[in-house]
Backbone and ligand atoms as CSV (ligand in chain L), in Angstrom:
chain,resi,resn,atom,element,x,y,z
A,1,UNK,N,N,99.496,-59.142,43.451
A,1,UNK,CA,C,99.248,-58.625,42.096
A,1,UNK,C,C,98.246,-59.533,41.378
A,2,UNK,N,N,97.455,-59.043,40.863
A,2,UNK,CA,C,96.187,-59.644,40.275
A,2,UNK,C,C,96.961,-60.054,38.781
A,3,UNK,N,N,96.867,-60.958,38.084
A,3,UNK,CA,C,97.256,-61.281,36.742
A,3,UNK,C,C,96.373,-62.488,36.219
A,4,UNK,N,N,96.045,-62.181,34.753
A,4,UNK,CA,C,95.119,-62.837,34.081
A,4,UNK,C,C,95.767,-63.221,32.792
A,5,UNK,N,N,95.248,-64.504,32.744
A,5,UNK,CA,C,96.166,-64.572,31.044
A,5,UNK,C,C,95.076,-64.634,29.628
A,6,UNK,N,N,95.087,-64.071,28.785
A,6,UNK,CA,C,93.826,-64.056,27.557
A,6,UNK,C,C,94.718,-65.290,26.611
A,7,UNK,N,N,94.652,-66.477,26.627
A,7,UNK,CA,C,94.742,-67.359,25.398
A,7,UNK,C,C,93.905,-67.653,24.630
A,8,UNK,N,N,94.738,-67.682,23.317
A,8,UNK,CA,C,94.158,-68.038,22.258
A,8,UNK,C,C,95.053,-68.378,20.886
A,9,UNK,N,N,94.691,-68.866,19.303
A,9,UNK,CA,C,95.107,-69.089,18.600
A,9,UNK,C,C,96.049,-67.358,17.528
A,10,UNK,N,N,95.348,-66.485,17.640
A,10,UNK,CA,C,95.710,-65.122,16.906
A,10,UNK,C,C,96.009,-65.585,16.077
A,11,UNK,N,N,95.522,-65.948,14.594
A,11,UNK,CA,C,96.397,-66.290,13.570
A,11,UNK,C,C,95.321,-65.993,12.699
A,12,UNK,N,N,95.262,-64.273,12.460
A,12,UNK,CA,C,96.185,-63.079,13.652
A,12,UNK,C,C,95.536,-62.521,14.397
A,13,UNK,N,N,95.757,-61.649,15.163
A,13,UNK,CA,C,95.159,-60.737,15.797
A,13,UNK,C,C,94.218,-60.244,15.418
A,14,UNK,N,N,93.079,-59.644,15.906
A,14,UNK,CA,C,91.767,-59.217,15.035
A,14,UNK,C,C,91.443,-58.021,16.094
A,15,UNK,N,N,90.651,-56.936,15.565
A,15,UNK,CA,C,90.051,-55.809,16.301
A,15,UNK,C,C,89.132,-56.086,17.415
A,16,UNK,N,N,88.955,-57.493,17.633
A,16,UNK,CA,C,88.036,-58.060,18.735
A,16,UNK,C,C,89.088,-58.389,19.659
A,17,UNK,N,N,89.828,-59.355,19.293
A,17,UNK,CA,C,91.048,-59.350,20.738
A,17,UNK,C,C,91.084,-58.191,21.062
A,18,UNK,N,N,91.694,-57.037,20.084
A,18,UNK,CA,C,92.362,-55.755,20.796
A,18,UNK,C,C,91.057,-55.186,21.754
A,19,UNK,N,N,89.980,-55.786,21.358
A,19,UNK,CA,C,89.055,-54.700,22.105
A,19,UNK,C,C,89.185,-54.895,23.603
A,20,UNK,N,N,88.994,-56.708,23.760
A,20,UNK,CA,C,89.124,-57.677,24.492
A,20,UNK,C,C,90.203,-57.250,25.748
A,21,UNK,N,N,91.608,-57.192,24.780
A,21,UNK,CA,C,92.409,-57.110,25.982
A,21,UNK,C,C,92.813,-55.805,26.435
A,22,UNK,N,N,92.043,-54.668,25.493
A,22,UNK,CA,C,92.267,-53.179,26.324
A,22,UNK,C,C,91.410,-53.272,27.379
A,23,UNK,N,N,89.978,-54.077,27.258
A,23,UNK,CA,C,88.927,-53.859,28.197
A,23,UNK,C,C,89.218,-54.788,29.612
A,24,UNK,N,N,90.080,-56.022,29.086
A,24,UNK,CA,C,90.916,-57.092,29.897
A,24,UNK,C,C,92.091,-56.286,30.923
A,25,UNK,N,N,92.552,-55.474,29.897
A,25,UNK,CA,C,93.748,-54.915,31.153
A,25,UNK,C,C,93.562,-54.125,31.882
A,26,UNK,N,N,92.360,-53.133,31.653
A,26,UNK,CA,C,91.870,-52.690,32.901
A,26,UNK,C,C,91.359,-52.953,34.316
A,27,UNK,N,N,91.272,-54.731,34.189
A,27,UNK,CA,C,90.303,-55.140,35.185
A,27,UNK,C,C,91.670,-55.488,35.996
A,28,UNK,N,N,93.053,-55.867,35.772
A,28,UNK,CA,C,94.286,-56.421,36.292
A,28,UNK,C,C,95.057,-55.684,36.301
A,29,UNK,N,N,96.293,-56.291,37.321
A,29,UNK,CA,C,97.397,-55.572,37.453
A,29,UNK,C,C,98.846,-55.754,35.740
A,30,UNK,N,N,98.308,-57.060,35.557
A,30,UNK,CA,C,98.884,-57.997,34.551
A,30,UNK,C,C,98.284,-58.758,34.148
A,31,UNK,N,N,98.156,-57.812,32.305
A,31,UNK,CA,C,97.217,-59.349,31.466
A,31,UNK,C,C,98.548,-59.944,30.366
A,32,UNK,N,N,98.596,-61.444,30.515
A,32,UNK,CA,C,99.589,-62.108,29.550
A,32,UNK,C,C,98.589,-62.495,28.196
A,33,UNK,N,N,99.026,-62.230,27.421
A,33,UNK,CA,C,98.355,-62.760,25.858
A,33,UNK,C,C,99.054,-63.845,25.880
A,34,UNK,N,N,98.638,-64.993,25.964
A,34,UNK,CA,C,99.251,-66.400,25.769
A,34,UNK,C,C,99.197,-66.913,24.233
A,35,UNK,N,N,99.984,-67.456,23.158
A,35,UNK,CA,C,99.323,-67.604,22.092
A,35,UNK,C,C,99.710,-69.152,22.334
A,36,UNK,N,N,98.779,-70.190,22.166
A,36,UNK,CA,C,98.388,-71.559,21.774
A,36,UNK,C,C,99.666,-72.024,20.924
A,37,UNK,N,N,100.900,-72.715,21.619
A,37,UNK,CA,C,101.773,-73.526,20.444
A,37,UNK,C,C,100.849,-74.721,20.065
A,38,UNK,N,N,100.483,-74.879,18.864
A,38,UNK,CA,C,99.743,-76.005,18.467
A,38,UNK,C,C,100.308,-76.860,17.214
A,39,UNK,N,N,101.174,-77.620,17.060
A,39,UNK,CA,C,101.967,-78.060,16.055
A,39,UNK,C,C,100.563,-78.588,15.229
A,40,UNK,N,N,99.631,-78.854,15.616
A,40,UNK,CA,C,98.986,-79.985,15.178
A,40,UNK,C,C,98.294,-78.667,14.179
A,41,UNK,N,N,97.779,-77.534,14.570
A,41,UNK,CA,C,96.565,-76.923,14.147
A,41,UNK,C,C,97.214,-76.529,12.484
A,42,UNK,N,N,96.676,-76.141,11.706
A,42,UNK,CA,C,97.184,-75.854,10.477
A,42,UNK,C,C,97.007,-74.058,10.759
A,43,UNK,N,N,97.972,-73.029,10.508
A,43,UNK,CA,C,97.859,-71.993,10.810
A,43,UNK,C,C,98.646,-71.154,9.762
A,44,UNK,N,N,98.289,-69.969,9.576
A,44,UNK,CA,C,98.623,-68.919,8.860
A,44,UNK,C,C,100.454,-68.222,8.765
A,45,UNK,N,N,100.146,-68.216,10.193
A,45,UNK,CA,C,101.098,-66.940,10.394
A,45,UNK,C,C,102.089,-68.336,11.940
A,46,UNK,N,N,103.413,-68.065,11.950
A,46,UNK,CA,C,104.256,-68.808,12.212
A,46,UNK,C,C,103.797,-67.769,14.317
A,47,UNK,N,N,104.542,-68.861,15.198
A,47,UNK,CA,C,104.741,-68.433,16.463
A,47,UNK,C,C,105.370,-67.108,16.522
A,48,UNK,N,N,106.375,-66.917,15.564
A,48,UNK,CA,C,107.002,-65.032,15.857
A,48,UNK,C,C,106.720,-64.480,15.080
A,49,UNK,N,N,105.869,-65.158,13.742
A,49,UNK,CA,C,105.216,-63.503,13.347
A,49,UNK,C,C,104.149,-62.534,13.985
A,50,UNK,N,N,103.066,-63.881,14.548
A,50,UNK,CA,C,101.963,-63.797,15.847
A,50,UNK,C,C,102.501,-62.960,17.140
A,51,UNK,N,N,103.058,-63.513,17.286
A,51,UNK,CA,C,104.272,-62.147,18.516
A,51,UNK,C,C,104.437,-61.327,18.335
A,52,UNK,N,N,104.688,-61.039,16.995
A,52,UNK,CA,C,105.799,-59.678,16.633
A,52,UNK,C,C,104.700,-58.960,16.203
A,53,UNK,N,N,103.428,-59.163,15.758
A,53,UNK,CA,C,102.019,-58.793,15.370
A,53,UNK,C,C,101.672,-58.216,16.304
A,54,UNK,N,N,101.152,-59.213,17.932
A,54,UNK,CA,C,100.634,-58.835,18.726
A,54,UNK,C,C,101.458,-57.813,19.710
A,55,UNK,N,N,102.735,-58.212,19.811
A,55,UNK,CA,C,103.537,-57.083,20.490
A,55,UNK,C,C,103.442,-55.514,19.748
A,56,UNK,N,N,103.250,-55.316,18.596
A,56,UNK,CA,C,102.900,-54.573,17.649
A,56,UNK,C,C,101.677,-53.602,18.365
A,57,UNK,N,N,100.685,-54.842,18.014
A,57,UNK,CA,C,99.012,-54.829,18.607
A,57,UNK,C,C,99.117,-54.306,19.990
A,58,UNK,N,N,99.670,-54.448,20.624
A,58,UNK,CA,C,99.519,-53.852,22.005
A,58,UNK,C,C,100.467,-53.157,22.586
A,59,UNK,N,N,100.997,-52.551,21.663
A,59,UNK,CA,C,102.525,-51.759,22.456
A,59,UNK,C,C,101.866,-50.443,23.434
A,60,UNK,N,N,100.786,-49.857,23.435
A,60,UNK,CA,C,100.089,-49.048,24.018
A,60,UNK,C,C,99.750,-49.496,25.163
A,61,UNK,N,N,99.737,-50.409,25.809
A,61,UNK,CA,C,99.166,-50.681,26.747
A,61,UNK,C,C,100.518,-51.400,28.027
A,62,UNK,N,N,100.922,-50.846,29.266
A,62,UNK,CA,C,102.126,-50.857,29.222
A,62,UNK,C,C,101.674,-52.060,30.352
A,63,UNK,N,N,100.531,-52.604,30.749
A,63,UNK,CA,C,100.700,-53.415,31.730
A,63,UNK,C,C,99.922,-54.883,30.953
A,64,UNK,N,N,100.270,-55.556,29.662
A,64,UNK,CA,C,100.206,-56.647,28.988
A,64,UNK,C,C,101.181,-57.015,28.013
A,65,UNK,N,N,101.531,-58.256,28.517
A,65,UNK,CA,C,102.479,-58.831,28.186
A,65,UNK,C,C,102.337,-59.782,26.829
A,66,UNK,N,N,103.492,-60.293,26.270
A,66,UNK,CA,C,103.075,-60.997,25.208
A,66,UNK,C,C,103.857,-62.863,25.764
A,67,UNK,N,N,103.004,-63.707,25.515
A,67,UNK,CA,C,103.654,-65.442,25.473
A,67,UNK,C,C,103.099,-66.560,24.964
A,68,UNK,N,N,103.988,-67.251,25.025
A,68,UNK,CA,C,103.674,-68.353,24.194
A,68,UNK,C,C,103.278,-69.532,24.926
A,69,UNK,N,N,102.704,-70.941,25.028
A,69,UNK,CA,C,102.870,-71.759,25.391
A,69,UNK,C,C,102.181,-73.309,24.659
A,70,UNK,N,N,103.146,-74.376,25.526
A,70,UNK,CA,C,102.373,-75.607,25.032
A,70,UNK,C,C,101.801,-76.654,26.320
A,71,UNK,N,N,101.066,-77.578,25.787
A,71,UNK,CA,C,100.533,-77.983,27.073
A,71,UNK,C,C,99.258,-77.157,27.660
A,72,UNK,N,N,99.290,-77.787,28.999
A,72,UNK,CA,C,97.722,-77.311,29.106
A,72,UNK,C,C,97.804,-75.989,29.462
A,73,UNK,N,N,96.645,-75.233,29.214
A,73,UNK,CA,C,96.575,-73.939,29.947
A,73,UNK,C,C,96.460,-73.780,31.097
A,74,UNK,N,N,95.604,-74.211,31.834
A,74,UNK,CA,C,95.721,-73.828,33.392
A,74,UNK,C,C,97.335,-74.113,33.911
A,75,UNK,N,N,98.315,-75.443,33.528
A,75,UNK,CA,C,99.628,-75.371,34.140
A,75,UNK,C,C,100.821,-73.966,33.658
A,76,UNK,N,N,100.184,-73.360,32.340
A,76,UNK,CA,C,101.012,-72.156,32.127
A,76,UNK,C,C,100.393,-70.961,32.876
A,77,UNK,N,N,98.952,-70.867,33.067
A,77,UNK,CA,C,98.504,-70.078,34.007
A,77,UNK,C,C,99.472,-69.929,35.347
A,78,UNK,N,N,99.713,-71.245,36.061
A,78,UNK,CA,C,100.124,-71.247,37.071
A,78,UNK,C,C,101.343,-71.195,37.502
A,79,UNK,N,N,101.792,-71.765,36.054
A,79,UNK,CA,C,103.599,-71.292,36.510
A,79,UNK,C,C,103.794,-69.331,36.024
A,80,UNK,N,N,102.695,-68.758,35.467
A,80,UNK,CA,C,102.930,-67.582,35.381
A,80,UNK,C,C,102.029,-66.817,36.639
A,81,UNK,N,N,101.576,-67.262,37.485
A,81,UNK,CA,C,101.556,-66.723,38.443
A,81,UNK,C,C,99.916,-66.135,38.419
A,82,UNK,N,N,98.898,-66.520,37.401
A,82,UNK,CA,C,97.843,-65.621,36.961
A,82,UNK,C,C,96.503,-66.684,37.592
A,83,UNK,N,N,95.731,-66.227,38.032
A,83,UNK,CA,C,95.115,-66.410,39.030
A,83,UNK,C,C,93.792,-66.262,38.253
A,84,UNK,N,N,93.452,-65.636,36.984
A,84,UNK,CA,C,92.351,-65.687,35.767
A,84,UNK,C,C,92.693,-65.966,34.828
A,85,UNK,N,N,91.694,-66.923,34.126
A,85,UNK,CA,C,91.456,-66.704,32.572
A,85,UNK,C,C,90.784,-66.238,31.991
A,86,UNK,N,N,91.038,-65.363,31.008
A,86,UNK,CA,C,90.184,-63.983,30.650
A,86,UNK,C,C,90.181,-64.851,29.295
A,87,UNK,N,N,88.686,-64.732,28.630
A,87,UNK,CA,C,87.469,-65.297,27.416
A,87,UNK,C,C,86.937,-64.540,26.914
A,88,UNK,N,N,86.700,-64.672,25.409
A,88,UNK,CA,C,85.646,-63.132,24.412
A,88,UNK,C,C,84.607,-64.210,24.503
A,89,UNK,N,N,83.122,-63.933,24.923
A,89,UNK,CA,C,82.342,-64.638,24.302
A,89,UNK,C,C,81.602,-63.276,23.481
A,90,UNK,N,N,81.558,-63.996,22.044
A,90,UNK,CA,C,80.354,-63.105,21.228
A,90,UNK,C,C,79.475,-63.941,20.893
A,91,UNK,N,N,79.150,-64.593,20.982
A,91,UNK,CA,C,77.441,-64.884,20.532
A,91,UNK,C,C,77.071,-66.307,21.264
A,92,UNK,N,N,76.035,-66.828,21.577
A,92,UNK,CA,C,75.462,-67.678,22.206
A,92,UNK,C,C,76.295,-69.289,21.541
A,93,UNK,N,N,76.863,-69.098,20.490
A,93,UNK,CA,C,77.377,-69.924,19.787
A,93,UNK,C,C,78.700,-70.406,20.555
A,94,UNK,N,N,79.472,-69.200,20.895
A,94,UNK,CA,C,80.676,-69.243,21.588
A,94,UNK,C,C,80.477,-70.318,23.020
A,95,UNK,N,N,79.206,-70.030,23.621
A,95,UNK,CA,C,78.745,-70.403,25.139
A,95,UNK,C,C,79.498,-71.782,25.108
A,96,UNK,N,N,79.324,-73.158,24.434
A,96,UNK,CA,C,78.692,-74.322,24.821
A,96,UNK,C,C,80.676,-74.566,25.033
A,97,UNK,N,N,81.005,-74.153,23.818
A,97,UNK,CA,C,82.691,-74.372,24.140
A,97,UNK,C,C,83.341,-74.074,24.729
A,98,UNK,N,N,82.966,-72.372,25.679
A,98,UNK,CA,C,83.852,-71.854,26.277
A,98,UNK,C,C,83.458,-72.428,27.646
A,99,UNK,N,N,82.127,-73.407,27.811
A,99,UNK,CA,C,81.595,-73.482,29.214
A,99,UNK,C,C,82.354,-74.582,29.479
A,100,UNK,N,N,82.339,-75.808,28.605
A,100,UNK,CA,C,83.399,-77.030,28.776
A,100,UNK,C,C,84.740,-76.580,29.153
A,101,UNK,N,N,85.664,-75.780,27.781
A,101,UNK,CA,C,86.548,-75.545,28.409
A,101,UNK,C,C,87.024,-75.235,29.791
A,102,UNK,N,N,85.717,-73.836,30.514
A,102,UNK,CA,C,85.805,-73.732,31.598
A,102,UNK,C,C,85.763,-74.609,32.284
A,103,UNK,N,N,84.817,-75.477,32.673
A,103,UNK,CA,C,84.266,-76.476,33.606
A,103,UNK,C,C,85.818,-77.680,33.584
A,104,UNK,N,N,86.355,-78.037,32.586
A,104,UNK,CA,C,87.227,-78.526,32.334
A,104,UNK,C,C,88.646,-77.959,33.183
A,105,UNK,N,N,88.927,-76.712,32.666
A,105,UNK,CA,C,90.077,-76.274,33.396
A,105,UNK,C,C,89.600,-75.702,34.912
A,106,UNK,N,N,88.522,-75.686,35.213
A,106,UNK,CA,C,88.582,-75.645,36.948
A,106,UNK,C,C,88.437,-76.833,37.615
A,107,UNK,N,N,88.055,-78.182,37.086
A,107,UNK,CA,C,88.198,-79.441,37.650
A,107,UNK,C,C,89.861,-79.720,37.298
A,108,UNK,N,N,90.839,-78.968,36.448
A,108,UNK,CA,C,92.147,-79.532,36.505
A,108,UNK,C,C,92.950,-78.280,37.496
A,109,UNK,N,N,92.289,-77.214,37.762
A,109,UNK,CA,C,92.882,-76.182,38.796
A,109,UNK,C,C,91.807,-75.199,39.443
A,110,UNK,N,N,91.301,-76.008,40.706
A,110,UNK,CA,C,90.058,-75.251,40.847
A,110,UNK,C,C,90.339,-73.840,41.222
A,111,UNK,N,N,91.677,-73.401,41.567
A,111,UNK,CA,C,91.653,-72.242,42.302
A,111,UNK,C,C,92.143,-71.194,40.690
A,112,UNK,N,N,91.910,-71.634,39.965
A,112,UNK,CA,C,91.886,-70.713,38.569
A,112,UNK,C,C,90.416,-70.531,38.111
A,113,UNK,N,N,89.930,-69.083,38.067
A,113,UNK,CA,C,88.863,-69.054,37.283
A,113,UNK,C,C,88.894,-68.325,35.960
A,114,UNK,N,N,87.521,-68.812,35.163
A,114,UNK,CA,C,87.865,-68.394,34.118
A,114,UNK,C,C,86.733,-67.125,34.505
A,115,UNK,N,N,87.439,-66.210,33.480
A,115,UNK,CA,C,86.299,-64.529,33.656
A,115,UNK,C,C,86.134,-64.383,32.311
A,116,UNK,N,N,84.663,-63.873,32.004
A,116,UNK,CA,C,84.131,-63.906,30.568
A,116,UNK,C,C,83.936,-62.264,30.156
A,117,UNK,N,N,84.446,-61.856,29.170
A,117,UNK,CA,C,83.821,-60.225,28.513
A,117,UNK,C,C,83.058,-60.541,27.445
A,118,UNK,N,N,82.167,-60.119,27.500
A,118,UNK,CA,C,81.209,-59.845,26.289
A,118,UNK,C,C,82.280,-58.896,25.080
A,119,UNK,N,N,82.093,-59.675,23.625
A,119,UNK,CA,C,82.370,-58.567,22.839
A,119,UNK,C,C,81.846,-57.535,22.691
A,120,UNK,N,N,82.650,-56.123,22.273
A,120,UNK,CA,C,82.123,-55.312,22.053
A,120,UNK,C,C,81.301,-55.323,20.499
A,121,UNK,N,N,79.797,-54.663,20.778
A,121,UNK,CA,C,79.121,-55.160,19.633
A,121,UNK,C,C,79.385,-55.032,18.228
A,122,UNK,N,N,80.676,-54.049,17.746
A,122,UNK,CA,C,81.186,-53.561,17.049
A,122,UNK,C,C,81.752,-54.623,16.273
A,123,UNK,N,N,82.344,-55.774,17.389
A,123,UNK,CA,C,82.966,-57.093,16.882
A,123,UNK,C,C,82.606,-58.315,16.975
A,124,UNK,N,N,81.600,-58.293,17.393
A,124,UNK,CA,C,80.771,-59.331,17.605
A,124,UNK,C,C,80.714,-60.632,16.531
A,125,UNK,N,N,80.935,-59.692,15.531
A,125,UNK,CA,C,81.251,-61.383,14.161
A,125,UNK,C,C,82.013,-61.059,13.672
A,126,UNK,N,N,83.271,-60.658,14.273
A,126,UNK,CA,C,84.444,-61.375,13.655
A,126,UNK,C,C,85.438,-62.458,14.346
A,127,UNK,N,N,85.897,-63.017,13.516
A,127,UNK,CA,C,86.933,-64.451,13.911
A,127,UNK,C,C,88.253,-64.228,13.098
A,128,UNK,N,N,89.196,-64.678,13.477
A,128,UNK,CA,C,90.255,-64.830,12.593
A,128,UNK,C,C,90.373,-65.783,11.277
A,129,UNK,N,N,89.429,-66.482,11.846
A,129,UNK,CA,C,88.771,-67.269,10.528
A,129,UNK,C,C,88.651,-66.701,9.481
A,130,UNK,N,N,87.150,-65.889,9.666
A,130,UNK,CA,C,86.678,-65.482,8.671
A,130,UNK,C,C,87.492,-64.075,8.030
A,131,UNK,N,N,87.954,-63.955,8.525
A,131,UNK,CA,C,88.909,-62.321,8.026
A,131,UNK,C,C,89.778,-63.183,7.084
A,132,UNK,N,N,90.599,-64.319,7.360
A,132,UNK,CA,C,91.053,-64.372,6.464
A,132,UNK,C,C,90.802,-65.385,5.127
A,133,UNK,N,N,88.970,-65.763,5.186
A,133,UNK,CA,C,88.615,-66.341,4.352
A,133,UNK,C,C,88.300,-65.239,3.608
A,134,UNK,N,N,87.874,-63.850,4.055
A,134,UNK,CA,C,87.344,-63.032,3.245
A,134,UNK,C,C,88.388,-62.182,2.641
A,135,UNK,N,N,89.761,-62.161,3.101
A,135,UNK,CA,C,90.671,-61.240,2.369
A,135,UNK,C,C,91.252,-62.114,1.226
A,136,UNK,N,N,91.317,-63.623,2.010
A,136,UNK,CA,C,92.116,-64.494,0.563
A,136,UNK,C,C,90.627,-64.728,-0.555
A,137,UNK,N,N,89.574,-63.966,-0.561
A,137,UNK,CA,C,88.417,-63.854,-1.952
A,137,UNK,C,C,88.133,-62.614,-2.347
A,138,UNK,N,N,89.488,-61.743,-1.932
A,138,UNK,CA,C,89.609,-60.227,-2.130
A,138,UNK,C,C,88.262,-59.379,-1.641
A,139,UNK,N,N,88.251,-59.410,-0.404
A,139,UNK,CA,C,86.787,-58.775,-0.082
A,139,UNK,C,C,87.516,-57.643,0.862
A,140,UNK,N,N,86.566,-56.552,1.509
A,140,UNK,CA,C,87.435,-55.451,2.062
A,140,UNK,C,C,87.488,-55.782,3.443
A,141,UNK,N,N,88.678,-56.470,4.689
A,141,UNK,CA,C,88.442,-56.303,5.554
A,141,UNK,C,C,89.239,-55.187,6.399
A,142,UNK,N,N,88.858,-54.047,6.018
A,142,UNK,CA,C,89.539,-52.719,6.783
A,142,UNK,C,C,88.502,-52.594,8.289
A,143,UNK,N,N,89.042,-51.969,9.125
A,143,UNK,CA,C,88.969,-51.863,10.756
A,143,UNK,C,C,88.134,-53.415,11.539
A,144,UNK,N,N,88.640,-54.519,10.756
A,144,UNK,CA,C,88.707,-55.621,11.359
A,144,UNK,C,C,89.679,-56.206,12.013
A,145,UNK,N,N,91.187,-55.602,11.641
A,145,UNK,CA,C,92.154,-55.573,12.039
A,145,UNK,C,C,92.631,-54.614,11.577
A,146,UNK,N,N,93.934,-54.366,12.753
A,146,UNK,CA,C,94.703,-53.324,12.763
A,146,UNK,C,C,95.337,-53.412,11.546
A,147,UNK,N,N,95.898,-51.860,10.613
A,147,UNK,CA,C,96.038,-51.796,9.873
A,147,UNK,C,C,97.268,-52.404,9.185
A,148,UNK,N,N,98.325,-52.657,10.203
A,148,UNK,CA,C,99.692,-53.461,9.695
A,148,UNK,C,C,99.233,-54.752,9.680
A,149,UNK,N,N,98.298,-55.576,10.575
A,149,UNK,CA,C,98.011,-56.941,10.166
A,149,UNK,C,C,97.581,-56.998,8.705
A,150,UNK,N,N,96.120,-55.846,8.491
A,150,UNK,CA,C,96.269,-56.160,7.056
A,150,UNK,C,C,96.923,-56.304,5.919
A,151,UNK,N,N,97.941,-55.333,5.901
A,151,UNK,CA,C,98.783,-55.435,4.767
A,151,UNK,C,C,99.780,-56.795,5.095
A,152,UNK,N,N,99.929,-57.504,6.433
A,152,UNK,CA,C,100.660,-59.171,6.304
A,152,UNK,C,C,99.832,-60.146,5.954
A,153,UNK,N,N,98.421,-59.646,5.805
A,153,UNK,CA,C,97.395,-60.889,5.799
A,153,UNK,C,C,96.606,-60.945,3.789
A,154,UNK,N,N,97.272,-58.999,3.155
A,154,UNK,CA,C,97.549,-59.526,1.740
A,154,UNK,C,C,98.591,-59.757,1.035
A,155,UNK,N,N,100.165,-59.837,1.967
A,155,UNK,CA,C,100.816,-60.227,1.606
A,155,UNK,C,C,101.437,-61.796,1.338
A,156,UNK,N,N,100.808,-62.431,2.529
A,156,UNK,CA,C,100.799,-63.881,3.059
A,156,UNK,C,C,99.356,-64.404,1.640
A,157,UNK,N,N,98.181,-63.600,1.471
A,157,UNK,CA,C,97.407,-64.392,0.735
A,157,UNK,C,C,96.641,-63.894,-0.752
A,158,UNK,N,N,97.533,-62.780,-0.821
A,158,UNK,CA,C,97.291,-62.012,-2.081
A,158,UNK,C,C,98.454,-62.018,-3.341
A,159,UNK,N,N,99.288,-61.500,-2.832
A,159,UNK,CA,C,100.690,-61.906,-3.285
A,159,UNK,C,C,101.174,-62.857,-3.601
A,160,UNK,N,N,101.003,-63.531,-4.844
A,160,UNK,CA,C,101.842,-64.937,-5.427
A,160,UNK,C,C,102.941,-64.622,-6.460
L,1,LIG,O1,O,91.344,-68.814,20.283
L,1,LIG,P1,P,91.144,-70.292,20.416
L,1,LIG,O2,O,91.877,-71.018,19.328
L,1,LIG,O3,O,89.693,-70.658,20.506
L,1,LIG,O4,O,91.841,-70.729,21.819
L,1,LIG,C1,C,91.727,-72.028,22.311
L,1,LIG,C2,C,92.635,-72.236,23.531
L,1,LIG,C3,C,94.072,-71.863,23.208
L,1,LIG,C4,C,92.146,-71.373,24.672
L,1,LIG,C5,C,92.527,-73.740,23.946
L,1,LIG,O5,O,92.696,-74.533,22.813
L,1,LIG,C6,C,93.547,-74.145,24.996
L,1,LIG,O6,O,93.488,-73.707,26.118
L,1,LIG,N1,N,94.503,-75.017,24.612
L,1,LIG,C7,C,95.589,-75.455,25.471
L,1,LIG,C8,C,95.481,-76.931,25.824
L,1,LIG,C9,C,94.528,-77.146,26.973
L,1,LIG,O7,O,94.709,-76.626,28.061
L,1,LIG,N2,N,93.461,-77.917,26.678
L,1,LIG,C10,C,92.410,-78.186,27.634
L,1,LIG,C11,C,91.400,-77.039,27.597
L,1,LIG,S1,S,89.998,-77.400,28.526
């Protein structure tokens, strides 16, 4: 069985992952959404709201899974059995980080590769970043994310 895992931060989910991992789960038998435990990172949205978001986010798709992890990625790759790491690059900007990372996690597991999708051009500039720099300055971000993220992302930063 072919299995790939897409990690990342989601905090939250954005219409570029989803594009990402509908176009991701076609290429596998099993894609895991890994989300980054990062105590250190300063973040939005807690480990199970991000879950309960993305399980949300992808309930359509019956062969991707939702998880969590800490530590390095390639050792959760491998205790989950996934044999790729699936990457959005959108813009030439993305390159220099995602190439280290790569080069990095195949000198710590060479028999893991990483596999790259181009965003779809539709999403090409968006980040989870910026969605939610632009909703907490009341700006419109509709079909940047799915529509239940938005209403947690003006409730979390609109709502006082
Ligand atoms: O969506 P992000 O925040 O850019 O994802 C970054 C992520 C989660 C892929 C990266 O930070 C990661 O893999 N962290 C786990 C720790 C690790 O393996 N570090 C070495 C990477 S070369």
């Amino acid at each position: 069985m072919n299995t790939a895992i897409y990690p990342g931060s989601f905090d939250p989910i954005t219409n570029g992952h989803l594009d990402l991992i509908e176009r991701g789960s076609r290429l596998v038998d099993k894609l895991i959404v890994a989300i980054l435990k990062n105590e250190e990172k300063r973040v939005l949205f807690s480990i199970d709201e991000r879950t309960e978001m993305l399980r949300e986010a992808v309930g359509r798709f019956p062969n991707v899974e939702i998880a969590s992890f800490n530590g390095l990625l390639v050792d959760f790759a491998a205790q989950s059995g996934a044999q790729v790491i699936l990457r959005g690059i959108r813009a030439i900007s993305d390159y220099e980080y995602e190439l280290q990372m790569a080069l990095m996690n195949r000198r710590l597991r060479p028999r893991i590769e990483t596999v790259f999708l181009m965003s779809g051009e539709a999403y090409s500039f968006i980040s989870s970043r910026l969605v939610k720099e632009v909703i907490g300055l009341g700006g419109n971000i509709s079909g940047l994310v799915p529509p239940f993220v938005e209403q947690r992302l003006k409730e979390r930063l609109l709502v006082k």
